[in-house]
C-alpha atoms as one frame of an Amber mdcrd trajectory, in Angstrom:
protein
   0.000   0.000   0.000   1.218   3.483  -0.608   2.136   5.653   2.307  -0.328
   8.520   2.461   0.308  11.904   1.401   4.125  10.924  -0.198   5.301  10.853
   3.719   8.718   9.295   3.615   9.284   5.993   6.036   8.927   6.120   9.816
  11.713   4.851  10.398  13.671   7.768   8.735  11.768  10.694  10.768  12.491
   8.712  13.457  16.138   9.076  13.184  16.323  12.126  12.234  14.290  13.244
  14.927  16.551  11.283  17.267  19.347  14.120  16.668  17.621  17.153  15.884
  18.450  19.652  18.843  14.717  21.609  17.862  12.852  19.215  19.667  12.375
  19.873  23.353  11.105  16.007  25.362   9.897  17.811  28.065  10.765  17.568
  32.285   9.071  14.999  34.264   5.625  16.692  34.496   4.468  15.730  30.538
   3.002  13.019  29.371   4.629  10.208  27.816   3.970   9.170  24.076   1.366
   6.433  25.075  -0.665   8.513  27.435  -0.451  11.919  25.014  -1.496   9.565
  21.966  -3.457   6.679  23.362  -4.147   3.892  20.740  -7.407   2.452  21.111
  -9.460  -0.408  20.474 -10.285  -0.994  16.506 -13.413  -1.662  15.394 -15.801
  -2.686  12.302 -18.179  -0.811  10.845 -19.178  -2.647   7.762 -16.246  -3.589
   5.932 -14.047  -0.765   7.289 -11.686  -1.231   9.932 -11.555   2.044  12.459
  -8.655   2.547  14.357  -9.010   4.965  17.069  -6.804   7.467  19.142  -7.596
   9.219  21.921  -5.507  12.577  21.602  -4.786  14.507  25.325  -5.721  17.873
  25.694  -3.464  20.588  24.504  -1.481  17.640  22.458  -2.195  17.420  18.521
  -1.575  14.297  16.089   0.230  15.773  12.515  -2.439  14.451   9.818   0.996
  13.422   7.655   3.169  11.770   9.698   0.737   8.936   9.633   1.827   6.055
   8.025  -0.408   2.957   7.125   0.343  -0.313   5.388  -0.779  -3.739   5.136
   1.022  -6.899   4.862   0.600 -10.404   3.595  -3.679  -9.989   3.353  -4.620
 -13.042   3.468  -8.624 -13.902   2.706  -8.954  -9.999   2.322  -8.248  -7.123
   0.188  -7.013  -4.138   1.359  -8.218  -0.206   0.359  -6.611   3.111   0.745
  -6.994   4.357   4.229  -8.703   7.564   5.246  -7.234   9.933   7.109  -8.413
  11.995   9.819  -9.264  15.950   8.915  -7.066  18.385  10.910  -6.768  22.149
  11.625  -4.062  23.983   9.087  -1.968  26.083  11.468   1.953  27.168  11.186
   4.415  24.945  12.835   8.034  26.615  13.681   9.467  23.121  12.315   7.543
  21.705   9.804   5.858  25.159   8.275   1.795  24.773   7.080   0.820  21.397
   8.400  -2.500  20.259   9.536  -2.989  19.417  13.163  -5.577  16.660  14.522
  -6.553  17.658  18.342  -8.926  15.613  20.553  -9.384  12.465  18.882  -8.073
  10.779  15.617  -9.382   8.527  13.106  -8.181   6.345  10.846 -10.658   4.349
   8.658  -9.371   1.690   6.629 -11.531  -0.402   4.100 -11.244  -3.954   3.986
 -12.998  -6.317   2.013 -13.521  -9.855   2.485 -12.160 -11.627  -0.950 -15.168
 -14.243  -0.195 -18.320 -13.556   1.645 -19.074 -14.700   5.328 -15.191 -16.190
   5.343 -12.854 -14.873   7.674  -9.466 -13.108   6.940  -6.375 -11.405   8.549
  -3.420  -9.450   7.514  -0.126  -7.715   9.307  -0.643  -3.599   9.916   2.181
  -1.201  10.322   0.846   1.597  11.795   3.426   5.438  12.106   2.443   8.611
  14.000   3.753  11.359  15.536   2.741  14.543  17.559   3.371  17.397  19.692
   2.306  19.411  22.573   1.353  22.571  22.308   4.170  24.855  22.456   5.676
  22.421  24.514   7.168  19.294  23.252   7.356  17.067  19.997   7.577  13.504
  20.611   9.686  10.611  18.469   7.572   8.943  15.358   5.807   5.922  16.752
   6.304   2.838  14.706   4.427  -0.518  15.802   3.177  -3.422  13.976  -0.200
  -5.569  14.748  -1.692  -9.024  13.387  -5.451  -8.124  12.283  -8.014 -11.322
  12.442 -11.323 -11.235  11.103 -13.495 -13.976  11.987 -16.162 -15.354   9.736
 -18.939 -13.323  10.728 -22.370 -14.623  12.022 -25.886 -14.139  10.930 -27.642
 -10.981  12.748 -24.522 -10.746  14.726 -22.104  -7.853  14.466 -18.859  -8.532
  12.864 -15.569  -8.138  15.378 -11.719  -7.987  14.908  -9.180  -9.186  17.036
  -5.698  -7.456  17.332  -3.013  -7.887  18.890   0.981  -6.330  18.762   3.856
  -7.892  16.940   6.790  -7.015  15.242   7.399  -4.664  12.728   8.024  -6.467
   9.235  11.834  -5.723   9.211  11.980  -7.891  12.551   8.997 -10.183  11.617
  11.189 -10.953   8.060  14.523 -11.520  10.609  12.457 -13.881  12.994  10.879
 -15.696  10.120  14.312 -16.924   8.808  15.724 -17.827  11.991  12.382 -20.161
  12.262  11.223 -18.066  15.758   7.317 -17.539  16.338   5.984 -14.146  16.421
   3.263 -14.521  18.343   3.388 -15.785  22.229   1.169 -18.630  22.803  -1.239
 -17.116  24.317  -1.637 -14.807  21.206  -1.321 -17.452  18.862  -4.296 -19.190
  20.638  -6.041 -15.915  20.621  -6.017 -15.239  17.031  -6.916 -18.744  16.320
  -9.714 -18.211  18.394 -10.980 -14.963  16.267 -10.066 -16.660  12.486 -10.483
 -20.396  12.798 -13.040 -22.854  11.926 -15.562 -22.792  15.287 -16.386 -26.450
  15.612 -12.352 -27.203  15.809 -11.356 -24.291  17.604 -13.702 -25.650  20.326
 -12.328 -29.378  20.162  -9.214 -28.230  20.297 -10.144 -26.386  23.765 -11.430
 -29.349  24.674  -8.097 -31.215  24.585  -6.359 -28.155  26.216  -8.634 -28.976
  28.847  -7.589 -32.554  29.512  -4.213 -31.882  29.714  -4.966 -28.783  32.219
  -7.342 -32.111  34.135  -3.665 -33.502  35.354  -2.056 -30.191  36.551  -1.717
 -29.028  40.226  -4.507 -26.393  40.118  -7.673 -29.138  38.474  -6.197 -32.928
  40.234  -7.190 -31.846  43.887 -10.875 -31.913  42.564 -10.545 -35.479  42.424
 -10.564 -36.613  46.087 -13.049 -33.538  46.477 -15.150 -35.533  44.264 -13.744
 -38.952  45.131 -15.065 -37.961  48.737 -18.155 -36.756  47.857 -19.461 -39.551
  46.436 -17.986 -42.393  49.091 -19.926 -40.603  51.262 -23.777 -40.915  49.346
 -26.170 -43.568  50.598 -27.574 -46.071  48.596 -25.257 -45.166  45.905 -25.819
 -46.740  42.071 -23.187 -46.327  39.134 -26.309 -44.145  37.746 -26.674 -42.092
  41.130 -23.020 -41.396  40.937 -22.835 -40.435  37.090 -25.728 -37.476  37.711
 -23.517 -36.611  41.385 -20.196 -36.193  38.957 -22.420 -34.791  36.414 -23.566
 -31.994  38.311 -19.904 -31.482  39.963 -18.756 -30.824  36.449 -21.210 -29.096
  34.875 -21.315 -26.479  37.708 -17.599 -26.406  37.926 -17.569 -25.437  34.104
 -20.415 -22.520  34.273 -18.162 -21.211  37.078 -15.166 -21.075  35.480 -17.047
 -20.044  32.146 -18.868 -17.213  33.874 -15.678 -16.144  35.886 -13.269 -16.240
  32.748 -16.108 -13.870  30.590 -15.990 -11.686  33.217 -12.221 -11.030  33.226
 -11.932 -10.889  29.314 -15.105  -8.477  29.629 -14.300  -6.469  32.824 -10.395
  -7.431  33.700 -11.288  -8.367  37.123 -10.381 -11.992  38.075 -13.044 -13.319
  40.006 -11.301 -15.960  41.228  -8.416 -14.054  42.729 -11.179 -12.368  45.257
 -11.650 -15.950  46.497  -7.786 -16.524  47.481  -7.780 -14.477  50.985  -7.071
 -16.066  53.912 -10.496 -15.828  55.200 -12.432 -17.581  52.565  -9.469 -20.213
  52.364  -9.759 -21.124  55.818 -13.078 -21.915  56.074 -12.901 -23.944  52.692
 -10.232 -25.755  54.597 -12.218 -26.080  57.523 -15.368 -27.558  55.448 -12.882
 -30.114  54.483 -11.487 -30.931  57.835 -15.125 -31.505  58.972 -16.055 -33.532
  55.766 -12.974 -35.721  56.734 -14.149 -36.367  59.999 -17.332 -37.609  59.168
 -15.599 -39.766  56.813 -13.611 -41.516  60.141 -17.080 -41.713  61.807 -16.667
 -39.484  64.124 -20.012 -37.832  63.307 -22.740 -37.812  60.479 -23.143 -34.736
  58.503 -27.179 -34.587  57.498 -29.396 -31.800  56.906 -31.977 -30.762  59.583
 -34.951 -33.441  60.177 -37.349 -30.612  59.212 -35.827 -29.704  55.723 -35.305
 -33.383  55.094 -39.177 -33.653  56.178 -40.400 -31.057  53.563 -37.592 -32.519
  50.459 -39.462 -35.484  51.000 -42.805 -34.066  50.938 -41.672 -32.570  47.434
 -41.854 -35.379  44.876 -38.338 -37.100  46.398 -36.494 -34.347  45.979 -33.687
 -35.927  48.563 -31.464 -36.806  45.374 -32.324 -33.322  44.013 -30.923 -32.016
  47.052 -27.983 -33.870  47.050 -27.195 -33.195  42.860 -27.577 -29.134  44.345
 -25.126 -29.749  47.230 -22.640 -31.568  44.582 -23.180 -28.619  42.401 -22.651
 -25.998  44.767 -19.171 -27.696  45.714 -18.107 -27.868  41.938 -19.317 -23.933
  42.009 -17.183 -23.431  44.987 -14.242 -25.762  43.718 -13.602 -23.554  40.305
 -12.930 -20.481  42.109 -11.465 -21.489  45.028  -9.079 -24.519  44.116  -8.302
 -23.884  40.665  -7.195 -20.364  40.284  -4.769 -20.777  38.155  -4.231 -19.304
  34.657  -3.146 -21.224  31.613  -2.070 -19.991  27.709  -5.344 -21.420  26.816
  -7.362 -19.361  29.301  -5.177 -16.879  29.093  -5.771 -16.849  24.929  -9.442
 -17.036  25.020  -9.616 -13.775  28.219  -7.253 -12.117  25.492 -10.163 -12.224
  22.844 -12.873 -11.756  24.477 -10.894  -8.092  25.932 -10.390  -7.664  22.404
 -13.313  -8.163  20.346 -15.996  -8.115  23.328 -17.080 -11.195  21.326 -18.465
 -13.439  25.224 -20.099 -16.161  23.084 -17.358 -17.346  21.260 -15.034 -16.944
  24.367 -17.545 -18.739  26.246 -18.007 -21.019  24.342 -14.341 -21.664  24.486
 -14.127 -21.576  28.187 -16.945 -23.518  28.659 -14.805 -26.656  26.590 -12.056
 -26.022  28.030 -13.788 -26.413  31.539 -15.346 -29.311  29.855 -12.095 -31.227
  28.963 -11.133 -30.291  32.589 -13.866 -31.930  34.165 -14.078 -35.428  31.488
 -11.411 -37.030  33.942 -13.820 -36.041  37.321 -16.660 -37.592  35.591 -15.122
 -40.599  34.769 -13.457 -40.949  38.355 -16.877 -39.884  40.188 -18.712 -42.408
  37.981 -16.576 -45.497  38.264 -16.649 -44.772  42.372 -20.405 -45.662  42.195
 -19.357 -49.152  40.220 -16.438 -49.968  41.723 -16.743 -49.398  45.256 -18.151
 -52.227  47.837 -21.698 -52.060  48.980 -21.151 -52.402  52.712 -19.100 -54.196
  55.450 -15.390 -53.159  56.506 -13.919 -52.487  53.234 -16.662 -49.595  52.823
 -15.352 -48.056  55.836 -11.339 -48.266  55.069 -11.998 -46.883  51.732 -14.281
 -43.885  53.283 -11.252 -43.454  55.617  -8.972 -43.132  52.517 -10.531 -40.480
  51.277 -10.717 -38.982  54.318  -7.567 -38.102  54.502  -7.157 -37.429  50.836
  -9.307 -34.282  51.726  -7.131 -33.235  54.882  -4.781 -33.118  52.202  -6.755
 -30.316  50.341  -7.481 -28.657  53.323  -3.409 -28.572  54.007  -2.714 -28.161
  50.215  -5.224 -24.524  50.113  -3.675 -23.543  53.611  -0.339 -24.045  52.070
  -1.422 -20.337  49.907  -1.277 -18.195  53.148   0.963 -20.322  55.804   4.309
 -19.871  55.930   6.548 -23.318  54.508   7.142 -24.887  57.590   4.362 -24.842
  58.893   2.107 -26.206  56.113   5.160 -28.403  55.790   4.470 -29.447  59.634
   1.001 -30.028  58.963   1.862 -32.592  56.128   3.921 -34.351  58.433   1.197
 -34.849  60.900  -1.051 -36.229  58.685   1.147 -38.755  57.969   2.767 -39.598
  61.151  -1.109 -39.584  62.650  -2.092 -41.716  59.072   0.705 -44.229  60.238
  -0.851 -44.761  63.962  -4.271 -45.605  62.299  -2.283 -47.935  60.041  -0.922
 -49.890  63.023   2.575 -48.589  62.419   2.919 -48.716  66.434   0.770 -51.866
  67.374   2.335 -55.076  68.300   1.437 -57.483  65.168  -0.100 -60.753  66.913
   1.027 -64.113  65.838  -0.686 -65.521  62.549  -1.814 -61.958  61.373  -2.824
 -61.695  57.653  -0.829 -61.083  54.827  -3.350 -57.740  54.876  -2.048 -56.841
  58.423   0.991 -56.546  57.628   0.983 -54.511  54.683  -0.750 -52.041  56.273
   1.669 -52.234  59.502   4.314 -52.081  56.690   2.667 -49.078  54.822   2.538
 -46.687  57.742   6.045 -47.441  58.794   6.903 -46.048  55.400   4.360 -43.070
  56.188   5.700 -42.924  59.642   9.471 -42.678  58.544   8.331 -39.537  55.618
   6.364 -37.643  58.089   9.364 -37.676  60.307  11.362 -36.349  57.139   8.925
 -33.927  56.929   9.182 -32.445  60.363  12.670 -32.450  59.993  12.400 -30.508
  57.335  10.266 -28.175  58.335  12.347 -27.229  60.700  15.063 -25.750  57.662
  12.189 -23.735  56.571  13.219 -24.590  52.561  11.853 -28.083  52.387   8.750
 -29.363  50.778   6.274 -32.323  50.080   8.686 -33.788  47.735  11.979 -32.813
  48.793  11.811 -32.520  52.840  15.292 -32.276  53.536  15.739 -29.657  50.651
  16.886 -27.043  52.634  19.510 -28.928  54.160  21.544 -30.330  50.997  20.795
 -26.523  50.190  22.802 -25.508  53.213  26.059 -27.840  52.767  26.176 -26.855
  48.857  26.429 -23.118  49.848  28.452 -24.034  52.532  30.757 -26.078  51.040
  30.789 -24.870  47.565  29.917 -20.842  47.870  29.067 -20.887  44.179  25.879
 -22.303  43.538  22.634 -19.538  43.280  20.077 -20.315  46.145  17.721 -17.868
  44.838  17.236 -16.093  42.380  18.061 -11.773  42.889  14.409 -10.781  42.187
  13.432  -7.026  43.216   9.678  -7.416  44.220   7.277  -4.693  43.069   3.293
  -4.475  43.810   2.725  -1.146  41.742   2.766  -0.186  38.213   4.402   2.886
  38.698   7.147   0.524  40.582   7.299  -1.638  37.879   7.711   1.111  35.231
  10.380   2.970  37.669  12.572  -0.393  37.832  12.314  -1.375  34.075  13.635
   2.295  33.185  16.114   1.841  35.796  17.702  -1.099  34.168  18.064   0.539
  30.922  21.198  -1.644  29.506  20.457  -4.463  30.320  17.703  -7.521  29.645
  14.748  -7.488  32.058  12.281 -10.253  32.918   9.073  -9.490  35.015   7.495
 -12.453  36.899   3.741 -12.307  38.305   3.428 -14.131  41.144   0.719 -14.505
  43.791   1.188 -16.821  47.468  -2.222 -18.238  46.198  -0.887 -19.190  42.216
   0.128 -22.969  42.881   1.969 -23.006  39.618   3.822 -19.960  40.242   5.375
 -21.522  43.421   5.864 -24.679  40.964   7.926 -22.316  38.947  10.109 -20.735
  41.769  11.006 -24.392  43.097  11.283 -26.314  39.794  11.943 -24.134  37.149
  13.692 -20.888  38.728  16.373 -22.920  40.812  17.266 -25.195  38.046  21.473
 -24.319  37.400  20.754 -23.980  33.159  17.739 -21.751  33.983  20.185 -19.515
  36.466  23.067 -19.465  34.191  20.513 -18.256  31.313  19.494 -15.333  33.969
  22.636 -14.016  35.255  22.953 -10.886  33.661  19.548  -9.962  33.208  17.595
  -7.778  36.016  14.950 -10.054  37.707  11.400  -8.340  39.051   9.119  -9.920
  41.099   4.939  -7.830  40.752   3.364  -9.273  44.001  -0.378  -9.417  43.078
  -1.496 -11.744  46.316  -3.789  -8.943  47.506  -6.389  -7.917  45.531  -6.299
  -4.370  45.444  -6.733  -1.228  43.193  -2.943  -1.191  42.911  -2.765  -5.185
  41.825  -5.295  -4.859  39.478  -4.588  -2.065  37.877  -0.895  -3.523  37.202
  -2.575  -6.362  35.648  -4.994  -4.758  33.444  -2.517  -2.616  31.873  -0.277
  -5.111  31.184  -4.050  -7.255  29.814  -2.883 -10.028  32.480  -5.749 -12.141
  33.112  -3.351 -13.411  36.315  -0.999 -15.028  37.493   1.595 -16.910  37.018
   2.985 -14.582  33.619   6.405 -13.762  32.827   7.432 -10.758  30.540  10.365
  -9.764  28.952  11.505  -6.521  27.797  15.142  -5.464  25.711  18.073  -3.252
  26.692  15.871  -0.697  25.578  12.909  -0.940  27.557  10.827  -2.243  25.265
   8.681  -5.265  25.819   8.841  -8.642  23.917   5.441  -9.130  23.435   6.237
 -12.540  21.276   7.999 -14.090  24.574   5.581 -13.822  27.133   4.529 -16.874
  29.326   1.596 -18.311  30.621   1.402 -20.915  33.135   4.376 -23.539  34.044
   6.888 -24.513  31.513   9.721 -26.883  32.710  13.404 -26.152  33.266  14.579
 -27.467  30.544  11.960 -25.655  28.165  12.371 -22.381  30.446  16.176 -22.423
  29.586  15.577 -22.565  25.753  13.250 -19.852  25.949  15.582 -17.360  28.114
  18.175 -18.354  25.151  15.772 -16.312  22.868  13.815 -13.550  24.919  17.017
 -12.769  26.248  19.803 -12.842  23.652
């Protein structure tokens, strides 16, 4: 496409600019380019794309310094853009010029090459202005990946958009074989210009892989429990039970994820305080118990009186109950965000299109909750009718739910103690087991498994306390924090942990990513309550390739654990649905948009990627 008005390339106003002693960049009190000239969200009307700014007051946009071209249209065809109308005034530098003040508009025609198909292209996109007697500010040169999606009957079309290189670097990436989207974009766009039906399957599979991940599996002896503890129970009793789990799990996490994409407020993050984690906990500590026997948990005689009265609506009760939990369980134990999520909040901020992004969320919820159905519905085949082996198994999964109600309180309690309270579950598992008794003569091959089982339990929970008491062990590791100590006290060399400067503001965040100017920067959101961001720190972060990768590079930390204006309004300018995400930015400040991260990636895979976002 021909640049508008015979304006010669961005890039060389940009230099130019770059030396030319005339222009004045102002003290601390002005504005900076983004908030003078603030791009905004494009839009269709008809087949004409409309790309917005929002000029500040006293602050003017020169009509031709903008600069518009398309690349590699693909499914569309591409008109001359229309500019914006300006005022004619007399500029000391550039003489009779015609200045756009308030708001600027770009409209661009583009026309489907085939009707009701969808179609996308690369848009480099120059401007440049001044304030008023004031300033002038460098060119602005950025490059974005336009989707349109097939459009729907009676429905109004959309676009999705989202930042990329500029073609010089997209050309260089291209031949090195690099992507130039993250994956969370990538997902995005594929979201906004694929074929629905497979865009939705191919949630769904996202979603059984998410099933297996530390944030979905504790739903299982959730679940698991719930149904050991139904009367009467059928394999048809216990499909409808799991059904209703699911289904209600799903809507949750549906409703919640349209929410963010529409609103950027995580809903789930309000439910990861320590007040509403406690008493989770503490519903599970009292489900447990009633699983030993130590009590039965029933409704009132009088509202079991009237469910009865009403058509035997004791199982319809008991589906609510299920679904309730499954409600509760989407925002409470599975908070965390994933490229997949995190692609289909991006598009629905985007385009404002909630039905297609809900319709994503909801199979991706979906594929979550396949392996909780199929648990929850074997239970009601698989597990004994009555007798003593009811009552061991019920006991089982009691204390598979103590270990939810330890694994939540792990979020807000310091390391040694949640690692304490592991260790007592298993040292007080290994009593019940007979790991103490006196084994009689002739005892059953049975006996002394069990006997044998919680010596094993007895010998890790004394690990555990043990390593509590180091304050760096965990679950897995329990004397961690020792073999930690004799490396650094033998060796000296080897990284503990990692240098990171923690931040919980933007303006903090902004302050120490221009104070590192020189030098590579990576930005990690964390949260106490993100599961896989503390998955990252011990896994990932503390891994010797992934340290030697980070060296020279300044590490910052943006605590969002609380949920306040300051948290979210770091997130939502950086569109962060929420944690865990890890950014990148140059020497020069400027964010590598292609190299963000969503969710856990191993060491190994970590390492690789520092080798690009970094080099």
């Amino acid at each position: 496409m021909a640049e508008p008005n015979g304006l010669a390339t961005i890039q060389a106003i940009a230099k130019n600019e770059a030396t030319d002693s005339s222009f004045d960049f102002g003290d601390d009190g002005s504005l900076t380019s983004e908030e003078a000239f603030a791009l905004g969200q494009p839009s269709l009307d008809g087949d004409t794309l409309i790309i917005p700014w929002a000029i500040a007051p006293d602050h003017y946009l020169y009509k031709d310094k903008f600069l518009v071209k398309a690349h590699d249209p693909k499914g569309v065809t591409i008109g001359e853009p229309q500019l914006p109308s300006g005022e004619v005034k007399q500029d000391e530098f550039y003489g009779t010029i015609e200045a756009i003040h308030d708001q600027a508009e770009i409209r661009l025609p583009v026309q489907r090459t085939e009707s009701g198909k969808a179609g996308s292209f690369l848009l480099e996109l120059g401007w440049q202005g001044c304030a008023e007697n004031v300033l002038c500010y460098p060119a602005e040169l950025k490059a974005f990946q336009v989707s349109l999606p097939a459009p729907k009957a009676g429905e109004q079309a959309t676009v999705a958009w989202s930042e990329t290189k500029p073609p010089e670097a997209i050309a260089a990436a291209v031949g090195k074989g690099e992507t130039l989207l993250s994956e969370q974009d990538q997902i995005a766009a594929k979201l906004a210009s694929g074929n629905t039906l497979l865009t939705l399957l191919g949630f769904l599979g996202f979603g059984l892989l998410l099933a297996f991940t530390p944030c979905v599996f504790p739903m299982i002896p959730i679940l698991s429990g719930i149904i050991v503890g139904q009367k009467n129970l059928t394999p048809r009793k216990a499909f409808f039970l799991s059904l209703a789990y699911v289904l209600a799990m799903a809507l949750t996490y549906t409703v919640a994820g349209v929410l963010a994409g529409l609103f950027g407020q995580n809903l789930q993050a309000m439910f990861q305080n320590p007040w509403v984690l406690g008493v989770f906990s503490a519903i599970f500590v009292l489900l447990a118990l009633s699983m030993f026997g130590f009590y039965d948990l029933q409704m009132p005689s009088s509202i079991q009186t009237r469910l009865n009265n009403l058509s035997n609506q004791q199982e319809g009760g008991s589906l609510i109950g299920v679904a309730i939990m499954g409600a509760l369980s989407a925002l409470i134990v599975g908070p965390c965000v994933a490229a997949p999520l995190a692609g289909a909040l991006i598009y629905i901020g985007q385009t404002g299109d909630a039905l297609l992004g809900g319709m994503a969320l909801f199979a991706l919820s979906i594929g979550m909750g396949i392996p909780l159905l199929l648990v929850g519905t074997s239970a009601g085949k698989w597990l004994p009718r009555a007798g003593m082996w009811m009552e061991v198994i019920k006991a089982v999964f009691g204390v598979m739910m103590l270990g939810v109600a330890i694994w939540l309180l792990e979020r807000i309690l310091p390391e040694s103690i949640a690692l304490l309270l592991w260790a007592a579950l298993f040292v007080i598992s290994a009593i019940f087991l007979g790991a103490l008794t006196h084994l009689p003569e002739g005892s059953s091959g049975w006996r002394k498994f069990w006997k044998g089982t919680g010596i094993l339990l007895l010998l890790y929970g004394s690990l555990l306390m043990v390593g509590s008491t180091t304050g760096k062990g965990d679950l897995w590791q329990p004397l961690r924090g020792l073999a930690l100590g004799q490396v650094s006290a033998g060796q000296g060399s080897a990284a503990l942990e990692l240098p990171f400067n923690t931040v919980k503001t933007l303006a903090a965040l902004q302050q120490a990513v221009a104070d590192a100017k020189g030098q590579p920067v990576m930005v990690d959101f964390y949260a106490d309550w993100c599961v896989t961001c503390k998955e990252m720190e011990k896994y990932t972060f503390s891994d010797p390739s992934v340290q030697v990768q980070l060296r020279n590079a300044i590490l910052i930390k943006a605590d969002v654990t609380k949920t306040t204006a300051e948290s979210k309004a770091l997130l939502a300018n950086f569109k962060i649905p929420g944690p865990p995400a890890i950014l990148f930015y140059n020497k020069d400040g400027e964010e590598l948009r292609q190299y963000r991260q969503v969710g856990f990636m191993p060491a190994e895979a970590f390492a690789t990627h520092l080798s690009k976002a970094l080099q």
